[in-house]
Kinemage of the C-alpha trace (Angstrom):
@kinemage 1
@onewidth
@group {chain A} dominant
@subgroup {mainchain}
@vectorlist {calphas} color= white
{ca unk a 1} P -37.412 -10.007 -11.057
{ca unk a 2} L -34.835 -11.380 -13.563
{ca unk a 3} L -34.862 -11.279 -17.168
{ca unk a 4} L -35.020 -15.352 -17.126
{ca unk a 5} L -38.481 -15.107 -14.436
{ca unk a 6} L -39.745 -12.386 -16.915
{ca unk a 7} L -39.669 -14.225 -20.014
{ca unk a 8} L -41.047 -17.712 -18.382
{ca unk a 9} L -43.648 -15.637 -17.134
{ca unk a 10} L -44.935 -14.035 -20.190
{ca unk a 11} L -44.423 -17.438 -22.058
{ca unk a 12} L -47.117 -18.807 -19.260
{ca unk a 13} L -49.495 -15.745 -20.080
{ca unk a 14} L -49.072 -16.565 -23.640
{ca unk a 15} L -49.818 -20.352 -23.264
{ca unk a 16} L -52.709 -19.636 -20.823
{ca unk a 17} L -54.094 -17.577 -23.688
{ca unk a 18} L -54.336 -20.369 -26.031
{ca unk a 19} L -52.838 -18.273 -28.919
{ca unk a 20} L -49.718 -19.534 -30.839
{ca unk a 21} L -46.131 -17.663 -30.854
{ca unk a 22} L -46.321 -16.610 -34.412
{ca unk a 23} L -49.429 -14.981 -33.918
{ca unk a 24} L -48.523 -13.081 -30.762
{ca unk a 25} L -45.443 -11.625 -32.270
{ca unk a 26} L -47.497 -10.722 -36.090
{ca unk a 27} L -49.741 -9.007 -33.497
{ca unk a 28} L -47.107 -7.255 -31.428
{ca unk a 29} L -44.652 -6.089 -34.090
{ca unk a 30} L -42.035 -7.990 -34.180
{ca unk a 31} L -40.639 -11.120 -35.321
{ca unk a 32} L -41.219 -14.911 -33.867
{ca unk a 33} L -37.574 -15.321 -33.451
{ca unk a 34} L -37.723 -12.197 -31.115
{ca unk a 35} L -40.648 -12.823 -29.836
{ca unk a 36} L -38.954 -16.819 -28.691
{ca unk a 37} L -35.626 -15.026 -27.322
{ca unk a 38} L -37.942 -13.083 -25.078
{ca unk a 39} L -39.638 -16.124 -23.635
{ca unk a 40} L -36.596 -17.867 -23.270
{ca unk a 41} L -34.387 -15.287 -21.475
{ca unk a 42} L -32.000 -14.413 -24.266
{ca unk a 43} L -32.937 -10.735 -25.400
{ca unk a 44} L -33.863 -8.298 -22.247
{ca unk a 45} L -37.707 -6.774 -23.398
{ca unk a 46} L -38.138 -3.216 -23.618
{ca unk a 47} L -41.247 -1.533 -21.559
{ca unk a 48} L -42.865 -0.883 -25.397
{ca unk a 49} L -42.092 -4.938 -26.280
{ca unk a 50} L -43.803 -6.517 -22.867
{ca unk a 51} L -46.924 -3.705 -23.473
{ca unk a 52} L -47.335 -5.225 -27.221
{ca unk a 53} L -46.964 -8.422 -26.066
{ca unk a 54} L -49.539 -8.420 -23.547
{ca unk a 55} L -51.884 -6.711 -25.923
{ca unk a 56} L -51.055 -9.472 -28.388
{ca unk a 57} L -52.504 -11.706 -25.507
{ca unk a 58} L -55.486 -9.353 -24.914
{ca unk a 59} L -54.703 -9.276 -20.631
{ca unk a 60} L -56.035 -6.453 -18.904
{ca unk a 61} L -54.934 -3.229 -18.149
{ca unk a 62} L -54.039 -3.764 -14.530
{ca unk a 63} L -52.043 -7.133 -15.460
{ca unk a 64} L -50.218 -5.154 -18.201
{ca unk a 65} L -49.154 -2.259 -16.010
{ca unk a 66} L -48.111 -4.412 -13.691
{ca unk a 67} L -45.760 -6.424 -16.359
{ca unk a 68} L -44.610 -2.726 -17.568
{ca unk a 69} L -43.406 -1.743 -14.061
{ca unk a 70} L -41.613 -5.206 -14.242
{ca unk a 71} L -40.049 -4.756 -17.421
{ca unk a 72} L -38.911 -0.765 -16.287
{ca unk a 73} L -36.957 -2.746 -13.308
{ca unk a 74} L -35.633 -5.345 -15.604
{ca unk a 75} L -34.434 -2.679 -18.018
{ca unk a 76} L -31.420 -1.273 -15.387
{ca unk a 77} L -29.364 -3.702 -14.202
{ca unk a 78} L -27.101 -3.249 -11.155
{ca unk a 79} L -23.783 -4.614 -10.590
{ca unk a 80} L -21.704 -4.528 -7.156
{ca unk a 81} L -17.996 -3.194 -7.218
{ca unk a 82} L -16.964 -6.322 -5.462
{ca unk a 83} L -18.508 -8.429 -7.959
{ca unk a 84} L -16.625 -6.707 -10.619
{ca unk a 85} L -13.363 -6.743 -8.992
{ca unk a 86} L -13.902 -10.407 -8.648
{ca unk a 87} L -14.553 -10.856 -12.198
{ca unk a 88} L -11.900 -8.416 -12.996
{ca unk a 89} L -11.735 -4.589 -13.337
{ca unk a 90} L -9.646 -4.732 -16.115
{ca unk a 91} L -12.357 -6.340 -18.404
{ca unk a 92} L -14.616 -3.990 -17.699
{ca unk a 93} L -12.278 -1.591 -19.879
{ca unk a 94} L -12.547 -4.263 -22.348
{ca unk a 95} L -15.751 -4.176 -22.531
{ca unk a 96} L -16.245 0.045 -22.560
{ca unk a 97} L -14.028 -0.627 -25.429
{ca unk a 98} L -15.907 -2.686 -27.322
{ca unk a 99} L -19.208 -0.212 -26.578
{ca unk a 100} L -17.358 2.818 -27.371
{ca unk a 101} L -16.154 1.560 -30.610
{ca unk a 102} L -19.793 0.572 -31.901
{ca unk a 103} L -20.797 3.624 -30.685
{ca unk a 104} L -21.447 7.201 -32.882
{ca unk a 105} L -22.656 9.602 -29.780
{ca unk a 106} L -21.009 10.084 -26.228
{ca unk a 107} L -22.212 11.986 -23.906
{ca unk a 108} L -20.548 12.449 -20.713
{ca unk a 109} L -21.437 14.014 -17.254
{ca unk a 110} L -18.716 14.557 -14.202
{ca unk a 111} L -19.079 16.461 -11.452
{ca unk a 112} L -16.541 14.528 -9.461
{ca unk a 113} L -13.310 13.381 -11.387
{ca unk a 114} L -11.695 13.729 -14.355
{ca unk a 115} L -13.915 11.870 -17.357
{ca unk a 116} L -11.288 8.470 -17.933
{ca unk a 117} L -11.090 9.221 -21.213
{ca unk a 118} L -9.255 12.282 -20.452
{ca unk a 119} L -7.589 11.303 -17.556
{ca unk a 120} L -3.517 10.695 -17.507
{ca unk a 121} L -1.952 7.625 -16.974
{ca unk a 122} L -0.935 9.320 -13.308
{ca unk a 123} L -4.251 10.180 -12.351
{ca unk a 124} L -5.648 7.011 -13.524
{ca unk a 125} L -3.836 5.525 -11.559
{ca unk a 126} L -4.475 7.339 -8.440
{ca unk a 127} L -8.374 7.272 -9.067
{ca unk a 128} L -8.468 3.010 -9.401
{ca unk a 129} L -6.226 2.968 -5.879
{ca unk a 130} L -9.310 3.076 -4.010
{ca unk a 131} L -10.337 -0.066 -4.971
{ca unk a 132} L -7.750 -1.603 -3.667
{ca unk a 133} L -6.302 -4.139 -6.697
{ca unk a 134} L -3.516 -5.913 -6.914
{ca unk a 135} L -0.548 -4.501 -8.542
{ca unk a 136} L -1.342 -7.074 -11.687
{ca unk a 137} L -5.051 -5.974 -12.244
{ca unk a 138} L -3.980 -2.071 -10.963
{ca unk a 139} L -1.531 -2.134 -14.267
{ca unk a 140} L -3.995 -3.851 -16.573
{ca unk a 141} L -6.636 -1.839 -15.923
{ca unk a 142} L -4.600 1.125 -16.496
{ca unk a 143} L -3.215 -0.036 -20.086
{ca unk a 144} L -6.906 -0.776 -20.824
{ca unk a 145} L -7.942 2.799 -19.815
{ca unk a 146} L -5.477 3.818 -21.675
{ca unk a 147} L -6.043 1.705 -24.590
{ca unk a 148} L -10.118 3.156 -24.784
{ca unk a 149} L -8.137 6.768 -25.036
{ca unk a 150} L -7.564 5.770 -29.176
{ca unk a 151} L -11.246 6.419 -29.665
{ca unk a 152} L -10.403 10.127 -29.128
{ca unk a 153} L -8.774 10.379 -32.334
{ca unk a 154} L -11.837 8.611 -34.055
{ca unk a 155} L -13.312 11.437 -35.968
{ca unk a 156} L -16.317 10.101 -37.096
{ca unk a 157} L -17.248 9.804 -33.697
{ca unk a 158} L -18.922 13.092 -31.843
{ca unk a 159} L -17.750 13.082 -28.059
{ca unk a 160} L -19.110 15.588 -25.832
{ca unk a 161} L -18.297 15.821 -22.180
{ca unk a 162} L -19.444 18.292 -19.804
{ca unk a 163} L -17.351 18.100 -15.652
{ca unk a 164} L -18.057 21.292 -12.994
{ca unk a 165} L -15.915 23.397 -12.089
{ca unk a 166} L -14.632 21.639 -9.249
{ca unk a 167} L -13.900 18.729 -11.407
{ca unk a 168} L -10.447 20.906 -12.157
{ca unk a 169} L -9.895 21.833 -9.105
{ca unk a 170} L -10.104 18.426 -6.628
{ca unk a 171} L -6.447 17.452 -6.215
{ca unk a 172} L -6.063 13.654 -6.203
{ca unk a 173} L -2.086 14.031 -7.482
{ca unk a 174} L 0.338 16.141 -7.253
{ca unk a 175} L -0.070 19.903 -8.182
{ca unk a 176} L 2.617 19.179 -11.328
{ca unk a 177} L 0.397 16.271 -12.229
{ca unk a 178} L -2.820 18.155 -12.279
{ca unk a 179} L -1.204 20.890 -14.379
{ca unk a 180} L -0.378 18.051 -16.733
{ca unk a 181} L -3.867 16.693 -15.746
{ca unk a 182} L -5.215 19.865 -17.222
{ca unk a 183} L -3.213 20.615 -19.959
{ca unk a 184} L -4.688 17.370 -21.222
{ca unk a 185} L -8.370 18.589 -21.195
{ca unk a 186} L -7.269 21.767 -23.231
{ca unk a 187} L -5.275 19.773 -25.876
{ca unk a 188} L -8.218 17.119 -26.384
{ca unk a 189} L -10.791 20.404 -26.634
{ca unk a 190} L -8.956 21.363 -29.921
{ca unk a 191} L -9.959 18.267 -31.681
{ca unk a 192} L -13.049 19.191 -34.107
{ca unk a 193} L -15.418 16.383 -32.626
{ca unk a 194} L -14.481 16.633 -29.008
{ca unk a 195} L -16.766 19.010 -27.060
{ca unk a 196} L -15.790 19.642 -23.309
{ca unk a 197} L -17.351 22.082 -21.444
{ca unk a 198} L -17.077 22.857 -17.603
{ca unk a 199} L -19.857 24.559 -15.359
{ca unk a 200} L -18.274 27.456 -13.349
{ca unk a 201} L -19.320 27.410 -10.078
{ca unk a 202} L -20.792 31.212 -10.085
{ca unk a 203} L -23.313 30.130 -12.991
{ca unk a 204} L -26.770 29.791 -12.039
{ca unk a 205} L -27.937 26.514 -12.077
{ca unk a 206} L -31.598 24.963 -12.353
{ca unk a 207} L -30.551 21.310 -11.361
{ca unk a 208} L -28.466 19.118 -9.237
{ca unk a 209} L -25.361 17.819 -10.196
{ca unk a 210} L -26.407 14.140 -8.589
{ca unk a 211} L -23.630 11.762 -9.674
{ca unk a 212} L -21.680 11.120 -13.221
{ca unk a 213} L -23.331 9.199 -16.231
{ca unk a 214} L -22.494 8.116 -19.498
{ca unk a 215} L -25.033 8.423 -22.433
{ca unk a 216} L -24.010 6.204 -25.275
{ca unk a 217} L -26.542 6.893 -28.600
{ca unk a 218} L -29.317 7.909 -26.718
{ca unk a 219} L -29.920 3.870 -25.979
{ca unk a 220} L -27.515 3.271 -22.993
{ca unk a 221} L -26.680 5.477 -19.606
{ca unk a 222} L -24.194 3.661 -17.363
{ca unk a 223} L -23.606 5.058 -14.015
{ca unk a 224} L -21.371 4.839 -11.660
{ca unk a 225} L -22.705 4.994 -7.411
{ca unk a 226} L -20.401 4.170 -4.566
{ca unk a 227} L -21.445 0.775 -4.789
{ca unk a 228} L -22.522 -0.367 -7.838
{ca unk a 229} L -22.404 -0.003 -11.708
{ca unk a 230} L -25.707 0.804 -12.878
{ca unk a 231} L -27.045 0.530 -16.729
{ca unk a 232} L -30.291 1.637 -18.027
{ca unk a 233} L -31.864 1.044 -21.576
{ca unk a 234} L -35.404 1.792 -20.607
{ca unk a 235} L -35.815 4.825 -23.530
{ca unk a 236} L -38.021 6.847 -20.626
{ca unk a 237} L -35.295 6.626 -18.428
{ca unk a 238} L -32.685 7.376 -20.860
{ca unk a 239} L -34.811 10.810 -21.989
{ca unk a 240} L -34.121 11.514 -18.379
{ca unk a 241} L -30.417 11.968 -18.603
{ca unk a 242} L -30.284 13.335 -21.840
{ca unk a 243} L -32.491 16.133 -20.541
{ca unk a 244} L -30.476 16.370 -17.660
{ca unk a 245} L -27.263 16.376 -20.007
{ca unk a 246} L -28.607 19.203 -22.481
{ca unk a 247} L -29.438 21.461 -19.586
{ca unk a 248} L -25.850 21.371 -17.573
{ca unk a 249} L -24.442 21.403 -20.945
{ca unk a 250} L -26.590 24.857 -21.952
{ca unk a 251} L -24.545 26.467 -18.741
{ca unk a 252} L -21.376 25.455 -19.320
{ca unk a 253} L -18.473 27.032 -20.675
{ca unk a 254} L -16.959 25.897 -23.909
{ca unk a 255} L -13.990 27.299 -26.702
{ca unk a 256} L -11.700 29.517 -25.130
{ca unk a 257} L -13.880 30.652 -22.552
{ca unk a 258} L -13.281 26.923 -21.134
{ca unk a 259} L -9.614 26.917 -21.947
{ca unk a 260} L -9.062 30.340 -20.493
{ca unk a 261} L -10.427 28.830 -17.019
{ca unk a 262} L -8.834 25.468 -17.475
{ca unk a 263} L -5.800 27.265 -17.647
{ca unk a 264} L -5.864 29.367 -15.025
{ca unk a 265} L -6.840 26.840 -12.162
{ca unk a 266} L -3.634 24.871 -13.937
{ca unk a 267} L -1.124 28.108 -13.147
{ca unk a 268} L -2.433 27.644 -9.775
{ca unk a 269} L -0.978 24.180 -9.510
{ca unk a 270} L 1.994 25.064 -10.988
{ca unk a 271} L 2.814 28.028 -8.669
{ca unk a 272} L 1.974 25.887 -5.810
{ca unk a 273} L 4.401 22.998 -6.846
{ca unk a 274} L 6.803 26.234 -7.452
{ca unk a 275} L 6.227 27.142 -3.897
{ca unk a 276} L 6.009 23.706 -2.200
């Protein structure tokens, strides 16, 4: 269900009820004005909003939990690759931009590539090659990536980012471009209010590295499938991945013990390019 059928549908419940908009929203916490954007499609209801709502209304249990499981849908949105490379990938940079610079907290998951944050303009450009752009949107997208990389250097910001061990070692360039690759995560680790960490592949582990997610302030995790960018605000889902987060991040390696590694797996690539 949309967030348009979702609205319409509580603004029929509401009507049915006989009781007027200003006293539904006194009754359910929040403000008329909210309470109208809801109805009308133009503010996405949390789980906790629809539940006040409906008890605003006085429905019954069974009706509400069936609105809840509604609104927990509503709450991640999905959007197709192909849809965004229609629209254009390069806005979506524009638009991480935008987040990132609101934003206070990061928290970052990868147990596949590079984070793009850290990622050089070389292997940026050899991750985005599988979607198979045009050589105008390939170099936009890049300068956008590139252009998100100034939030770095924002120190009121806290970034933390936590990528497995094989992270380092998964060779989409050349071996001299993930040395430089890697000498990248070490030189953004020295910055007071960048945290990475990386899980070594002997440490016991008590999860499943699934797929990569962002957290951004505990309100947003966007993730990133095969297919599809997925977003979820529902706060239940949300505590998920933070959870999730906090426990790879209690195993990983961080400081020098992280550099020390980092460093090594990069001497590997550059006696291999030595040797090739």
């Amino acid at each position: 269900m949309s967030r348009a059928q979702l609205g319409t549908m509580l603004r029929a419940l509401r009507k049915a009820s006989g009781m007027e908009a200003k006293a539904v929203a006194r009754s359910a916490f929040m403000s008329a004005s909210k309470l109208s954007k809801i109805e009308n499609a133009k503010v996405s209801p949390s789980v906790a909003d629809v539940e006040r709502i409906l008890s605003a209304i006085g429905v019954s249990d069974e009706i509400k939990a069936e609105y809840a499981e509604v609104a927990r849908a509503a709450a991640t949105e999905i959007t197709a690759w192909r849809l965004l490379k229609r629209i254009g990938v390069h806005k979506g940079q524009q638009d991480a931009k935008a987040l990132e610079a609101q934003m206070s907290t990061l928290r970052l998951f990868q147990s596949a590539l590079v984070p793009g944050l850290l990622q050089t303009p070389e292997y940026i450009r050899a991750v985005l090659r599988r979607h198979s752009l045009s050589e105008d949107s390939l170099t936009r997208t890049i300068s956008g990536r590139l252009e998100r990389q100034a939030v770095l250097y924002d120190s009121a910001k806290s970034l933390r980012f936590v990528i497995t061990e094989p992270v380092l070692r998964w060779q989409i360039v050349s071996p001299i471009m993930m040395a430089a690759q890697l000498d990248r995560i070490v030189s953004m680790s020295r910055l007071s209010h960048v945290d990475i960490r990386v899980v070594p592949l002997g440490a016991r582990q008590y999860d499943i590295a699934n797929h990569a997610f962002v957290i951004t302030d505990s309100r947003v995790v966007t993730v990133e499938t095969v297919h599809a960018e997925v977003v979820v605000t529902d706060p239940r889902d949300v505590e998920l991945y933070v959870r999730k987060f906090e426990g790879f991040e209690a195993t990983a390696l961080s400081g020098d013990d992280m550099r020390n590694m980092v460093e090594e797996i990069r001497d590997g690539f550059l006696r291999e390019q030595e040797t090739g």
